[in-house]
ROFI-187599 format. One record per atom (N, C-alpha, C, O): residue number from 1; residue in one letter; atom name; x, y, z. Coordinates in steps of 0.1 Angstrom, whole numbers. Layout:
(NUM,'A','CA',(X,Y,Z))
...
//
This chain:
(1,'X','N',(564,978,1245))
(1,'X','CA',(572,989,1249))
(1,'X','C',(570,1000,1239))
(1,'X','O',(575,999,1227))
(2,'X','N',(565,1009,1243))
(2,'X','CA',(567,1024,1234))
(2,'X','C',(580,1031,1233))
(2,'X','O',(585,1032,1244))
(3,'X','N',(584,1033,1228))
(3,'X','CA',(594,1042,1217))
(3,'X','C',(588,1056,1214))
(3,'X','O',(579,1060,1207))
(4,'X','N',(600,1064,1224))
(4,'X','CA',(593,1082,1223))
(4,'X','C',(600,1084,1208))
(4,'X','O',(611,1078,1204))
(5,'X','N',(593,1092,1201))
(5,'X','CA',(590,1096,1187))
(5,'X','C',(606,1108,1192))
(5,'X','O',(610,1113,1202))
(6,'X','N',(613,1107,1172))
(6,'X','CA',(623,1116,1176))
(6,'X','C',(622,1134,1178))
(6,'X','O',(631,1142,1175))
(7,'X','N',(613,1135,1182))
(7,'X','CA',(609,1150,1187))
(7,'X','C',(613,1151,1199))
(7,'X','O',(620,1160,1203))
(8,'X','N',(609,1141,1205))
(8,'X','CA',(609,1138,1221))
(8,'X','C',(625,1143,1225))
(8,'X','O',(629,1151,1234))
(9,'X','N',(633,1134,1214))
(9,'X','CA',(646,1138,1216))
(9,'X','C',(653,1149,1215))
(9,'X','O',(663,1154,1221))
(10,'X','N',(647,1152,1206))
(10,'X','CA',(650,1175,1201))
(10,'X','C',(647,1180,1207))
(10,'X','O',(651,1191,1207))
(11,'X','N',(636,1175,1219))
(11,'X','CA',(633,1189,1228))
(11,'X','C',(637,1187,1239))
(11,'X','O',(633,1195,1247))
(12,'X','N',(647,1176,1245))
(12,'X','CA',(649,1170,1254))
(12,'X','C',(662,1181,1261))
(12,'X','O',(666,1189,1254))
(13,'X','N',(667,1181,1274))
(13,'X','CA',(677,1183,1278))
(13,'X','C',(692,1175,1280))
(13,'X','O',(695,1169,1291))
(14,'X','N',(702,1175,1265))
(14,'X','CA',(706,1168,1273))
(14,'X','C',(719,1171,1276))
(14,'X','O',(722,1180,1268))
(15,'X','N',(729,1169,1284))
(15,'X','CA',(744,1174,1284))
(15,'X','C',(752,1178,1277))
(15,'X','O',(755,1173,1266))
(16,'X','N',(757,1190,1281))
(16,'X','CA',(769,1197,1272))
(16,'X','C',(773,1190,1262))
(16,'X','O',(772,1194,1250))
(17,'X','N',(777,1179,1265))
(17,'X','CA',(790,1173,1254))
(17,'X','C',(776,1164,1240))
(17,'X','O',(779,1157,1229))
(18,'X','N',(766,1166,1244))
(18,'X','CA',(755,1158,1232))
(18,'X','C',(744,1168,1230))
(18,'X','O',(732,1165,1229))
(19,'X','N',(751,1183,1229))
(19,'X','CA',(743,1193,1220))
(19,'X','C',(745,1192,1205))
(19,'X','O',(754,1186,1199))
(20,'X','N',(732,1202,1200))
(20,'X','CA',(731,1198,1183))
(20,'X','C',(746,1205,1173))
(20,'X','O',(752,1202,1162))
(21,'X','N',(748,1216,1183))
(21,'X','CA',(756,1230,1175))
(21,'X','C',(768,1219,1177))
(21,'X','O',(769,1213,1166))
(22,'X','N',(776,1216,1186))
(22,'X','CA',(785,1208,1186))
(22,'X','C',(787,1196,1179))
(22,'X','O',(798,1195,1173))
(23,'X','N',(779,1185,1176))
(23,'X','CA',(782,1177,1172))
(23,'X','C',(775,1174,1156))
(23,'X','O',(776,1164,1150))
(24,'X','N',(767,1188,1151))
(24,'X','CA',(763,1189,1138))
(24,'X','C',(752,1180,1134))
(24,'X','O',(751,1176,1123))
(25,'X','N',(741,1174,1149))
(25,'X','CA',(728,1168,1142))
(25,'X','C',(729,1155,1144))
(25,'X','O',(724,1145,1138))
(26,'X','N',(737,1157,1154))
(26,'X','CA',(739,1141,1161))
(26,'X','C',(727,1135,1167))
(26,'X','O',(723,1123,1164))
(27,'X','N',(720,1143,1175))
(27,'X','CA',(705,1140,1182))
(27,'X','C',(694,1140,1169))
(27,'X','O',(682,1137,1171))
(28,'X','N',(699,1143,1160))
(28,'X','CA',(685,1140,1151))
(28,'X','C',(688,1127,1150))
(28,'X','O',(680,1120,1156))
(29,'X','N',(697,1121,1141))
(29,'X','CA',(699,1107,1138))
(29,'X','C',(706,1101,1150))
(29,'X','O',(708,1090,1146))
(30,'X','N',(709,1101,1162))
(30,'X','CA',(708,1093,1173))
(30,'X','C',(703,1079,1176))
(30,'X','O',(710,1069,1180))
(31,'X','N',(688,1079,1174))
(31,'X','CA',(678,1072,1174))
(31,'X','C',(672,1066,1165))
(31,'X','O',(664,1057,1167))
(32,'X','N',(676,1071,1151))
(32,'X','CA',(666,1067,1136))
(32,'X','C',(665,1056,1137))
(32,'X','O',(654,1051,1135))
(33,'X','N',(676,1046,1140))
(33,'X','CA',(669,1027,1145))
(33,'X','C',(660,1027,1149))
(33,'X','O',(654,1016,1148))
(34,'X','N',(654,1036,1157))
(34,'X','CA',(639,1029,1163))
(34,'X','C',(631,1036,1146))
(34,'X','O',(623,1030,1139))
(35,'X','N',(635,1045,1144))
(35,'X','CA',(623,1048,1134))
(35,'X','C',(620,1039,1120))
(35,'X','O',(609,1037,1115))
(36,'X','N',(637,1032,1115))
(36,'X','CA',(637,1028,1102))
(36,'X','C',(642,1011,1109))
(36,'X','O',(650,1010,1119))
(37,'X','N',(638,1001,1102))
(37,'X','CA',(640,988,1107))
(37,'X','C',(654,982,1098))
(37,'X','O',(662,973,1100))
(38,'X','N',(652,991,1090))
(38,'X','CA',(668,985,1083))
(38,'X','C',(679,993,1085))
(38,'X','O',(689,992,1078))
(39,'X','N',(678,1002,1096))
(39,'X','CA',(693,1008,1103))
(39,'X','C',(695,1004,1113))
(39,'X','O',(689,1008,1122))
(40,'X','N',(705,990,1115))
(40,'X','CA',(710,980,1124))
(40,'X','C',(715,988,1139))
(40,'X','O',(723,997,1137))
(41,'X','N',(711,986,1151))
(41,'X','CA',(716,992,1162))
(41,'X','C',(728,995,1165))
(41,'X','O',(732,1004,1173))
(42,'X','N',(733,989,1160))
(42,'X','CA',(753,984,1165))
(42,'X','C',(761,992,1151))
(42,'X','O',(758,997,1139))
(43,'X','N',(772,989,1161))
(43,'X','CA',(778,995,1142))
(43,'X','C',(786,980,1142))
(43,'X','O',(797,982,1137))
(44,'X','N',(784,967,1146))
(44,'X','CA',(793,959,1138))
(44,'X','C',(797,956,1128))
(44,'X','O',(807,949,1127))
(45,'X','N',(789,959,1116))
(45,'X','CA',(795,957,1099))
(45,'X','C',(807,967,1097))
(45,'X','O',(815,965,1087))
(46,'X','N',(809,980,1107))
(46,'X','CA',(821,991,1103))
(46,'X','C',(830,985,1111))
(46,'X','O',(842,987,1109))
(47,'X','N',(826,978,1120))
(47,'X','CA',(839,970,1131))
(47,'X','C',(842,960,1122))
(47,'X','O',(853,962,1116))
(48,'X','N',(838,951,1119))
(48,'X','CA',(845,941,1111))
(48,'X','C',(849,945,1095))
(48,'X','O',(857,937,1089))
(49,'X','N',(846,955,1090))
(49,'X','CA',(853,964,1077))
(49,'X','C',(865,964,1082))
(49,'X','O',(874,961,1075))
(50,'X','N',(868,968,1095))
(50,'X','CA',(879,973,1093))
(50,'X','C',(892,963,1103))
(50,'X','O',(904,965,1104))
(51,'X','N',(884,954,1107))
(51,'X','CA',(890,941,1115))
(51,'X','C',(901,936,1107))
(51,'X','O',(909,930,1114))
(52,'X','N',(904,936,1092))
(52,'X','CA',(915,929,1088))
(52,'X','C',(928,940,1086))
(52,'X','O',(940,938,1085))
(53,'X','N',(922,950,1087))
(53,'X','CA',(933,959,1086))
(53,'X','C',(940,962,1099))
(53,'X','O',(951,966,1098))
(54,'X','N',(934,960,1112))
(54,'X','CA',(938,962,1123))
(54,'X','C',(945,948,1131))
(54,'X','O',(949,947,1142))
(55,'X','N',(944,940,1118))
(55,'X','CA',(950,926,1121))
(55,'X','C',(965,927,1119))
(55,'X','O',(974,924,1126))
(56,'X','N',(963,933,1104))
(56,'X','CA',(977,931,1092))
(56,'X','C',(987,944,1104))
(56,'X','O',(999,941,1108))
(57,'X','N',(981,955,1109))
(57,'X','CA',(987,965,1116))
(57,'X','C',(994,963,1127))
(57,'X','O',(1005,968,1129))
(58,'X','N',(988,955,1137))
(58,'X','CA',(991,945,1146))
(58,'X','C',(1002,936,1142))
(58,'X','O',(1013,936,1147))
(59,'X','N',(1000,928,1134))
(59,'X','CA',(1012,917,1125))
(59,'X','C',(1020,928,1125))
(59,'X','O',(1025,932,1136))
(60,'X','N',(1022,935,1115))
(60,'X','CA',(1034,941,1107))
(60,'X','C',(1041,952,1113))
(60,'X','O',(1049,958,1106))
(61,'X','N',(1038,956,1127))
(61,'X','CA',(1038,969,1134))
(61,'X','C',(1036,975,1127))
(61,'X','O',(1043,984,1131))
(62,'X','N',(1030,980,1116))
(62,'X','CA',(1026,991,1109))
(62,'X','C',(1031,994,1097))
(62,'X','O',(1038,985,1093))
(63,'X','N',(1030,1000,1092))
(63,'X','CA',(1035,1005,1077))
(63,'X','C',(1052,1014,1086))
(63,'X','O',(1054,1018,1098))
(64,'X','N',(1062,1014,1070))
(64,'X','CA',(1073,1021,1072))
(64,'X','C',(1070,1029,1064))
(64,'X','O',(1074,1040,1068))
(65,'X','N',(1063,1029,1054))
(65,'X','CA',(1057,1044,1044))
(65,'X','C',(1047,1053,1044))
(65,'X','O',(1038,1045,1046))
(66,'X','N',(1043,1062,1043))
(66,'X','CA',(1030,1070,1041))
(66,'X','C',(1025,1065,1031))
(66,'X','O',(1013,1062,1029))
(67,'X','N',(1035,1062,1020))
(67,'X','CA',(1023,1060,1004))
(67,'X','C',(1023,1043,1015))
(67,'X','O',(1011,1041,1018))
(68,'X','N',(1028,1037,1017))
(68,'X','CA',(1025,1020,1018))
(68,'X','C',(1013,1020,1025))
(68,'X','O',(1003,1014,1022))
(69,'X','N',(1013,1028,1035))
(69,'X','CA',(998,1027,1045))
(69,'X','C',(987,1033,1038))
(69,'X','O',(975,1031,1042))
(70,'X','N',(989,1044,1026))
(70,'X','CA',(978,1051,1027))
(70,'X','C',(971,1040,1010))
(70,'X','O',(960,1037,1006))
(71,'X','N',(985,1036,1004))
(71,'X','CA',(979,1025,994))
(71,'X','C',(969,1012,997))
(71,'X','O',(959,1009,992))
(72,'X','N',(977,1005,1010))
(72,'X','CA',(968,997,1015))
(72,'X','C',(956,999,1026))
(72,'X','O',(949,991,1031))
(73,'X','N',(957,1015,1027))
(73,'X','CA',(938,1017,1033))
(73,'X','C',(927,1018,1019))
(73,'X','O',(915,1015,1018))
(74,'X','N',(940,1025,1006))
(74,'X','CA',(928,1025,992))
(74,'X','C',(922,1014,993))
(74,'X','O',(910,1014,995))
(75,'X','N',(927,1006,991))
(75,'X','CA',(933,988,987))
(75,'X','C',(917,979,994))
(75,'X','O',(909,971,990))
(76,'X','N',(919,986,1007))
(76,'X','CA',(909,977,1014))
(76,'X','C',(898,985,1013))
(76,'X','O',(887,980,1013))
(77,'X','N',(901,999,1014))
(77,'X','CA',(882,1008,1007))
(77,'X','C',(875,1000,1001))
(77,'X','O',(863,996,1003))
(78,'X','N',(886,997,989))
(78,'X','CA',(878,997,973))
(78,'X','C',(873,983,976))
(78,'X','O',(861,982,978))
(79,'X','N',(880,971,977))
(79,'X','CA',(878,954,985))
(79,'X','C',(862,953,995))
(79,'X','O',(853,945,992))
(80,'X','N',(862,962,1005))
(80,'X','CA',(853,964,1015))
(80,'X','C',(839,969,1012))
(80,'X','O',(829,964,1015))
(81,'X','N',(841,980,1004))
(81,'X','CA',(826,983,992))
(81,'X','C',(824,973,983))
(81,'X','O',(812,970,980))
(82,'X','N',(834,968,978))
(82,'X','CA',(828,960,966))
(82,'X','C',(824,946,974))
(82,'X','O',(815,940,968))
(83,'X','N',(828,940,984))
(83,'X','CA',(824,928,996))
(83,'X','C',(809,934,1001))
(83,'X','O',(802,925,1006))
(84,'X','N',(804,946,1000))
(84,'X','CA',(794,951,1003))
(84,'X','C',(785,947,997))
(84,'X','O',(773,944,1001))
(85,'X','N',(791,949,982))
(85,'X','CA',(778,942,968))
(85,'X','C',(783,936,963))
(85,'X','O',(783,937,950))
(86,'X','N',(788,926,970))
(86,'X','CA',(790,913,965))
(86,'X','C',(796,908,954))
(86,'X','O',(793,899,945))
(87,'X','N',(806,915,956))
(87,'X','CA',(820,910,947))
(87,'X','C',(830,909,953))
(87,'X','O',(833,913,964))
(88,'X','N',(840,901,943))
(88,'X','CA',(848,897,949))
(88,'X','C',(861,906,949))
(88,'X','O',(861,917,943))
(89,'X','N',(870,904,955))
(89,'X','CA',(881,915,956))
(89,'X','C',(887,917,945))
(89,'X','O',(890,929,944))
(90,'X','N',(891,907,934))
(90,'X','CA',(896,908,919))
(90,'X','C',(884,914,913))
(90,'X','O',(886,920,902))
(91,'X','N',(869,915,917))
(91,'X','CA',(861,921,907))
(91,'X','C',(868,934,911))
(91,'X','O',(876,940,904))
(92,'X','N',(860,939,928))
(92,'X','CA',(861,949,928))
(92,'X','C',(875,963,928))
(92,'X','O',(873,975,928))
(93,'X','N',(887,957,927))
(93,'X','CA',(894,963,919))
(93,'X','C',(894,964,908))
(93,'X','O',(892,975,904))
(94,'X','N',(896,955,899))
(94,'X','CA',(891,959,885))
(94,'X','C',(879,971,879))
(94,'X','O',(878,979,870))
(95,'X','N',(868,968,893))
(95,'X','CA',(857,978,886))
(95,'X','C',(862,988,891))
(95,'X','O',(857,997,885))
(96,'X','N',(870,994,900))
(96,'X','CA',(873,1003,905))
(96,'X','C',(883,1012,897))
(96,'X','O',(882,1024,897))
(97,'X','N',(893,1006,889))
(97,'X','CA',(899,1008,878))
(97,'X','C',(891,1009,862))
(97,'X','O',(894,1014,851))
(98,'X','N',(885,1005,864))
(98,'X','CA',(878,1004,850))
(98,'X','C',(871,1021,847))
(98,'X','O',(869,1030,855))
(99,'X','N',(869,1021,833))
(99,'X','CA',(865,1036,833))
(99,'X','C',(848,1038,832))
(99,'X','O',(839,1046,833))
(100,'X','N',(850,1028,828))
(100,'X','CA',(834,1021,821))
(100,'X','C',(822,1025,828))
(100,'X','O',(812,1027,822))
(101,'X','N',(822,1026,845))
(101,'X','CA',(813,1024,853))
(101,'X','C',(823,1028,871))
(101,'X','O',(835,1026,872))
(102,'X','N',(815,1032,882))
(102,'X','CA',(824,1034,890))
(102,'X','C',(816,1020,900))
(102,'X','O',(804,1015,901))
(103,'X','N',(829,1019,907))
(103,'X','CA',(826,1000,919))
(103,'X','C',(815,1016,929))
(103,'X','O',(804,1012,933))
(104,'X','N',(819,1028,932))
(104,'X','CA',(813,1038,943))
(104,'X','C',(799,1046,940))
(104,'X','O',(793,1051,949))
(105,'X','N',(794,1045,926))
(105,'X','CA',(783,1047,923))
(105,'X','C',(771,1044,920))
(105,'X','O',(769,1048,908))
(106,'X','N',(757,1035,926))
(106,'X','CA',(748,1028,924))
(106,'X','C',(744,1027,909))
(106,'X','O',(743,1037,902))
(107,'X','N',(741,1016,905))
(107,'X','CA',(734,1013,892))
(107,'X','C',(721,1019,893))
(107,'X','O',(712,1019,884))
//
């Protein structure tokens, strides 16, 4: 099976609602999975990032606070990046607090 090259796609016609001006370059990266083998098709790793939080939300009907909801989406950022590279949730808050080095910036 050939795979049209993403040109194909920039010059293509396609519907109002999936022009470039509107969606800021959506049709360029659209496709880049066919070009790069390590950008997964799916987005299930951003679905399951956020599967435990939509669990606790579910359970608890929700936060009663703005700081309580907006503490525990920090809470699970910093947890969910650092589960990314392979730390644990006690690492990755700590490094997140730490001044030393940031858990959000590559070595």
């Amino acid at each position: 099976m050939k795979f049209p090259n993403s040109n194909s796609y920039k010059n293509s016609t396609f519907p109002k609602p999936f022009t470039h001006h509107q969606h800021g370059g959506l049709i360029d990266n659209l496709f880049l999975f066919l070009e790069d083998a390590t950008i997964p098709p799916t987005n299930n790793s951003s679905e399951q990032a956020i599967r435990m939080s939509v669990i606790f939300r579910r359970v608890t009907n929700g936060f009663r606070s703005e700081w309580g909801r907006d503490l525990f989406a920090a809470v699970r950022s910093v947890v969910n990046t650092g589960k990314r590279q392979g730390l644990t949730a006690y690492q990755s808050i700590q490094q997140a607090l730490s001044t030393d080095r940031s858990l959000f910036c590559p070595s």
